[in-house]
C-alpha positions in Angstrom: -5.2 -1.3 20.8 -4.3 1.7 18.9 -1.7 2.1 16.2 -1.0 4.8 14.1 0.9 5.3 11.1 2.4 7.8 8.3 -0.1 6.8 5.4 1.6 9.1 2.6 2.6 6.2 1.1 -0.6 5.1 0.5 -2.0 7.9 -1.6 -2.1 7.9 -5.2 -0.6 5.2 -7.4 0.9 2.8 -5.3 4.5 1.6 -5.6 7.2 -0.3 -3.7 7.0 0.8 -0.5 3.2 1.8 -0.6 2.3 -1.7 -1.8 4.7 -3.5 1.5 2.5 -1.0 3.5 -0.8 -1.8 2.2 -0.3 -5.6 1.8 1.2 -5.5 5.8 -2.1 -3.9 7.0 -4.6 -6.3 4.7 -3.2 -9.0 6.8 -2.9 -7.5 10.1 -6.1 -6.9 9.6 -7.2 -10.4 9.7 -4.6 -10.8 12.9 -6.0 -8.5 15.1 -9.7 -7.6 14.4 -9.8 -5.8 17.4 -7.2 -3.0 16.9 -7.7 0.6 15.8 -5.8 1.4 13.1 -5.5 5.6 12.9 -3.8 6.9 9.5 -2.1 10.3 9.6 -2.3 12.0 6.1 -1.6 15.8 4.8 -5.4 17.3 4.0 -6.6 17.1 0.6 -5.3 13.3 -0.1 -6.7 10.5 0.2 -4.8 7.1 1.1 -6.3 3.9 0.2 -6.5 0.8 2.9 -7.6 -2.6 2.3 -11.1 -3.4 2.8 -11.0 -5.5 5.3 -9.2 -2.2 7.4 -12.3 -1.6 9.2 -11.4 -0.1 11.7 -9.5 3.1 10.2 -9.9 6.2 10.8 -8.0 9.3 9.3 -6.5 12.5 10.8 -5.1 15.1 8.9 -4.5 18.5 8.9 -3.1 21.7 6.4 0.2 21.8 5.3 1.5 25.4 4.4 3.0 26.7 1.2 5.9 24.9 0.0 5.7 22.5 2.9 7.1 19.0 1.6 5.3 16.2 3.1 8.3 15.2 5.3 8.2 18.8 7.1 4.2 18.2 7.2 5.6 14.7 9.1 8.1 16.7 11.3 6.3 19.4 12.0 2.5 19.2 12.0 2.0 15.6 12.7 2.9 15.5 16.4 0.1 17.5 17.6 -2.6 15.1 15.9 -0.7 12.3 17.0 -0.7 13.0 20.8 -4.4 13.4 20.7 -5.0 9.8 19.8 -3.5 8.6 22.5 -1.7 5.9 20.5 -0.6 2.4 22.0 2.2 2.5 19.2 3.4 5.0 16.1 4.2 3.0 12.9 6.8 5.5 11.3 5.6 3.7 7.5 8.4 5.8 5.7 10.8 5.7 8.6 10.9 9.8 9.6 8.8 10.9 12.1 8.0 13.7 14.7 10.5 13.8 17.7 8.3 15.2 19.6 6.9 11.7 19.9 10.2 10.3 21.4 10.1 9.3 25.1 6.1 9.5 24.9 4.6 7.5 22.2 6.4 4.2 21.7 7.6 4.3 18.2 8.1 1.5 15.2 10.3 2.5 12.1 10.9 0.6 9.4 13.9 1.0 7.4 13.9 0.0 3.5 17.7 0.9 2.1 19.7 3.4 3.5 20.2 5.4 -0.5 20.7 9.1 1.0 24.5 6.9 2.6 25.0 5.0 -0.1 23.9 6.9 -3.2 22.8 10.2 -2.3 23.2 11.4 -5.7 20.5 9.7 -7.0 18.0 10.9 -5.0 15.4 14.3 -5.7 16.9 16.7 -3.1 14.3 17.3 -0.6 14.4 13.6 0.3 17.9 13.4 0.1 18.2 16.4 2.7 15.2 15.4 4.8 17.4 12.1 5.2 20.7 13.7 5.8 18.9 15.6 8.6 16.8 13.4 10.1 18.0 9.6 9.2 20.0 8.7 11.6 18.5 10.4 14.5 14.7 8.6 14.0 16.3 5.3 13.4 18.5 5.3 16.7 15.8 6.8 18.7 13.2 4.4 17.7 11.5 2.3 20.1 12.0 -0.9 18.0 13.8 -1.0 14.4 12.6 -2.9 11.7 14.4 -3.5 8.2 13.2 -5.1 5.3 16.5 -7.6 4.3 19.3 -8.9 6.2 21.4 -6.7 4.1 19.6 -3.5 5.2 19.7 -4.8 8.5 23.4 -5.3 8.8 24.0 -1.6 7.3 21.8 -0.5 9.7 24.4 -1.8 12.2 27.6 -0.9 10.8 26.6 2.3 9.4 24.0 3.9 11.8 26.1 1.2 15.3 22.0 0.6 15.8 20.5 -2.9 16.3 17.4 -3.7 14.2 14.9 -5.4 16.0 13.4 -7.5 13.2 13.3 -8.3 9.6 10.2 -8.2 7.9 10.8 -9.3 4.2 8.5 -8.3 1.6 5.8 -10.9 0.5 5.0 -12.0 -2.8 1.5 -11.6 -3.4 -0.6 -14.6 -4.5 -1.2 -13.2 -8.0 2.5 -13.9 -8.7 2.6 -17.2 -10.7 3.6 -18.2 -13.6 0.6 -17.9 -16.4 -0.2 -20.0 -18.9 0.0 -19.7 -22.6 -3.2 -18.2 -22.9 -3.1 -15.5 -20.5 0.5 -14.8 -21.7 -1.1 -14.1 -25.1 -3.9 -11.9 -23.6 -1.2 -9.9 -22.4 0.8 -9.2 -25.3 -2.3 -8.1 -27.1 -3.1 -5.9 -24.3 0.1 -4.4 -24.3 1.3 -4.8 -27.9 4.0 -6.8 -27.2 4.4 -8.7 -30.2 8.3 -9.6 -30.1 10.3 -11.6 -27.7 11.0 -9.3 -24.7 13.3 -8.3 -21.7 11.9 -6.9 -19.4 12.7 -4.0 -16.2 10.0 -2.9 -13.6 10.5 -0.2 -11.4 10.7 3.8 -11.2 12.7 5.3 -13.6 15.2 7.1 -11.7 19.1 7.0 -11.8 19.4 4.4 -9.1 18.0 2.1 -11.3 21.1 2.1 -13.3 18.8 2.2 -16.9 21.6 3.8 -18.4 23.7 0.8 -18.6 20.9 -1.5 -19.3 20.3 0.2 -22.5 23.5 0.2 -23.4 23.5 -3.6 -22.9 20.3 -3.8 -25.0 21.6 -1.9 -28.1 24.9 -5.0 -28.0 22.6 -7.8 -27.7 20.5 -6.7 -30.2 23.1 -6.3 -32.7 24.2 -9.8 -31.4 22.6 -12.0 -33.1 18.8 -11.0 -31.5 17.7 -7.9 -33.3 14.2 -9.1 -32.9 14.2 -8.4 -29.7 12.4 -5.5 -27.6 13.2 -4.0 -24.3 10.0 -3.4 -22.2 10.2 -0.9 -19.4 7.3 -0.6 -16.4 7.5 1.9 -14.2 6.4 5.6 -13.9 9.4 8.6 -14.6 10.9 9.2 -11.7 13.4 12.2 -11.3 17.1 13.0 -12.3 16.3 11.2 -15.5 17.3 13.7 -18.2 20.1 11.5 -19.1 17.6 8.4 -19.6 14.9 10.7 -21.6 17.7 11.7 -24.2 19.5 8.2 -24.4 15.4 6.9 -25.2 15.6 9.8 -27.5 18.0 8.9 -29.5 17.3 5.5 -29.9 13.7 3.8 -29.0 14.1 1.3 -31.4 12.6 -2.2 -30.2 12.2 -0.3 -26.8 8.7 -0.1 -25.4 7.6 1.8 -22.2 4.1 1.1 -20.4 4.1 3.3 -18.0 2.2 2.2 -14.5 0.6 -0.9 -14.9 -1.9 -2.4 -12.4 -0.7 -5.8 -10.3 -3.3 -7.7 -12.2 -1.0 -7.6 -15.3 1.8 -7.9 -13.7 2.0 -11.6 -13.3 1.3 -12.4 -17.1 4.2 -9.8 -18.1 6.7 -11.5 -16.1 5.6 -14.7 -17.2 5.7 -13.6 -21.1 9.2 -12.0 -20.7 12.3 -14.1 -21.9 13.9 -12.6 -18.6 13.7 -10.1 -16.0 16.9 -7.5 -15.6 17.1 -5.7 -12.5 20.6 -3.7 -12.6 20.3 -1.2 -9.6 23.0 0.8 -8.4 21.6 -0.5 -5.1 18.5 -1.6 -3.6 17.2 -2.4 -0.2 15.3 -6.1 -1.1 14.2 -6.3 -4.7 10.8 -6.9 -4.7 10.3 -7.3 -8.4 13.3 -9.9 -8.6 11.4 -12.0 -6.0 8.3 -11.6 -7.7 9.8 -12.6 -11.0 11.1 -15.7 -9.4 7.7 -17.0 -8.5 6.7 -16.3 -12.4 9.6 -19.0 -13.1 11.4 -16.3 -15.0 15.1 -15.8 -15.7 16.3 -12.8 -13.6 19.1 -11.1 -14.0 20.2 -8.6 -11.1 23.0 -6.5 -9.9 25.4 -8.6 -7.4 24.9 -6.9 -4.0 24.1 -8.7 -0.5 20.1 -7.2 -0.6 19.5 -8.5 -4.1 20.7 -11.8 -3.7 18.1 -12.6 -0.9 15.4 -11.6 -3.5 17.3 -13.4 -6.3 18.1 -16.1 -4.8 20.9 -19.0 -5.9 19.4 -19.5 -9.7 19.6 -15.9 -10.6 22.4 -14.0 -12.6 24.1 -11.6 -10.5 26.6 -8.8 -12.7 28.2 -6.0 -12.1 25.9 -2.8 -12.7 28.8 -0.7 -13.6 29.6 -2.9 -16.6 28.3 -2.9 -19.9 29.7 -6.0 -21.1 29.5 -7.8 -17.9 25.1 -7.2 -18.4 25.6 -8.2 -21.9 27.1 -11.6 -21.2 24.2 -12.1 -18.4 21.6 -11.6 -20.7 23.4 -14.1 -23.7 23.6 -16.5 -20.9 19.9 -16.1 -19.5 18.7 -16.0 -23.1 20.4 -19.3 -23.8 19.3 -21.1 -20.6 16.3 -22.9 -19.4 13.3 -21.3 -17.7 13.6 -22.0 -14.0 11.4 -23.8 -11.8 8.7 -21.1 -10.1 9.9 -20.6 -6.4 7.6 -20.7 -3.6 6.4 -17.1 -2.4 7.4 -15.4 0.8 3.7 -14.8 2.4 2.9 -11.5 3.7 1.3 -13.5 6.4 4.1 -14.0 8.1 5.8 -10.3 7.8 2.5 -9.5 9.4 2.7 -11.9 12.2 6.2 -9.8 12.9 4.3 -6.7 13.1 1.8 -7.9 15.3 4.2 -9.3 17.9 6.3 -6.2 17.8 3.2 -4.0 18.1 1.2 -6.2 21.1 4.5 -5.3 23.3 3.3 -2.0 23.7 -0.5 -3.1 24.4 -1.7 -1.5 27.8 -4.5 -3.4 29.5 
């Protein structure tokens, strides 16, 4: 069988939807030996695939001047594609050629819907690559997958399509809680000599950091001014407000940048809680992965980050200062919960794989 997929996401410095990419194929890969996995990549980068992808093999060709990777996708993909002969097209970041429509059987999976809900947020060409294209790939898709119920039932009343399945992200195995020793490693590693709150993700207006700073500066002249803020995540975009707010004051804030999975676990586990405040998200993957650390989270109270929050989390409202402030007294002054058992990638894989052997020809 032969599968194809947009592999941009898999270039570079993974993140959130380059890591639910890679971690779907690692265990597809162990599902079905005996497909062909083909990745479909601008020329001159280089996507990364687990190693027990064996069967992969890359197509690429040029993009022009000033051609963004989705108009590479749009425009310059379809040709490579129809060469392949592909059983199925895996649309990874949920765009893809429409020349495909009608003739390849196609697979999208949709993570949050932002350029609807939150366009402003967004760096423009994505935002107007979306606008353009959105609604038209998901509704013409073969089959529709979303990430979270909630993404799923906005995919129905906002786009009137029907998503196929829900594949919710996995937590990997590396995500549990650490003990005292490898908490202390960490610190070192990272400096992190005070008690700590923690935020991982991108740092990009939708992330609502903002507020969260805001909240910080209260708390720490409440009775905690011991204690530091740590932020993971690389710059994102539309974050000149965020750069002069850190500006003004970095005091007790800390920010590491990118940091590798491998550390991941023994941050979480070192932090006195987690605080996700997004404007909006389409899971949460880092409040899901906190959980399985057994540490507090905090989160912002929409549908999609409850699932990844589950019942014992603190859900606020991201517009409100005070209303984060009184989440983080109350987390600070409660017990750590019990670790929660992960979601596996395994079975988000099994998904795929049943979605993707429909289109199998003998």
């Amino acid at each position: 069988m032969k599968i194809g997929f947009d592999a941009r996401a898999l270039v570079g410095k993974r993140t959130g939807i380059g890591n639910y990419i890679w971690n779907l194929l690692d265990e597809m890969a162990n599902l079905m030996p005996e497909a062909e996995f083909i990745a479909y990549c601008p020329e001159g980068f280089t996507p990364s695939f687990p190693e027990n992808l064996q069967s992969t093999f890359i197509r690429s060709n040029r993009t022009y001047p000033l051609m963004s990777g989705y108009a590479w996708l749009k425009w310059r993909t379809a040709s490579l594609i129809k060469k392949d002969n592909l059983d199925v097209f895996w649309a990874t970041r949920t765009l893809y050629p429409s020349q495909l429509i009608g003739k390849t059987p196609i697979v999208t999976t949709v993570y949050d819907l932002n350029h609807l809900i939150c366009p402003d947020t967004m760096p423009f060409i994505n935002m107007l690559a979306h606008k353009l294209y959105f609604k038209h790939d998901v509704v013409n898709a073969t089959k529709v997958v979303a990430i979270s119920t909630g993404t799923a039932e906005r995919v129905q009343s906002l786009l009137s399509r029907h998503v196929d399945s829900i594949v919710v992200p996995g937590t990997g195995s590396e995500f549990s809680p650490r003990n005292t020793s490898e908490i202390l490693a960490i610190r070192q590693k990272y400096n992190l000599s005070n008690p700590y709150i923690l935020f991982i993700g991108t740092l990009e207006p939708r992330k609502n950091l903002s507020t969260l700073l805001k909240a910080f500066e209260v708390v720490r002249k409440n009775g905690f001014p011991d204690l530091d803020l740590v932020l993971v995540g690389q710059m994102g975009w539309k974050n000149q407000q965020l750069k002069n707010q850190l500006d003004q004051n970095m005091d007790g804030i800390q920010k590491l940048g990118y940091v590798h999975d491998e550390d991941l676990a023994a941050i979480y586990s070192g932090s006195e809680v987690f605080v996700l405040p997004s404007l909006y998200e389409g899971y949460g993957m880092p409040a899901a992965e906190a959980r399985a650390c057994g540490t507090r989270v905090i989160a912002s109270d929409i549908p999609e980050l409850r699932e990844a929050g589950g019942i014992e989390s603190i859900y606020i409202n991201p517009l409100s200062v005070d209303d984060l402030v009184q989440g983080i007294l109350k987390a600070l002054s409660s017990e750590k919960p019990i670790a929660k058992d992960r979601v596996l990638w395994k079975t988000g894989a099994e998904s795929m794989v049943r979605i993707f052997k429909e289109f199998n020809t003998p």
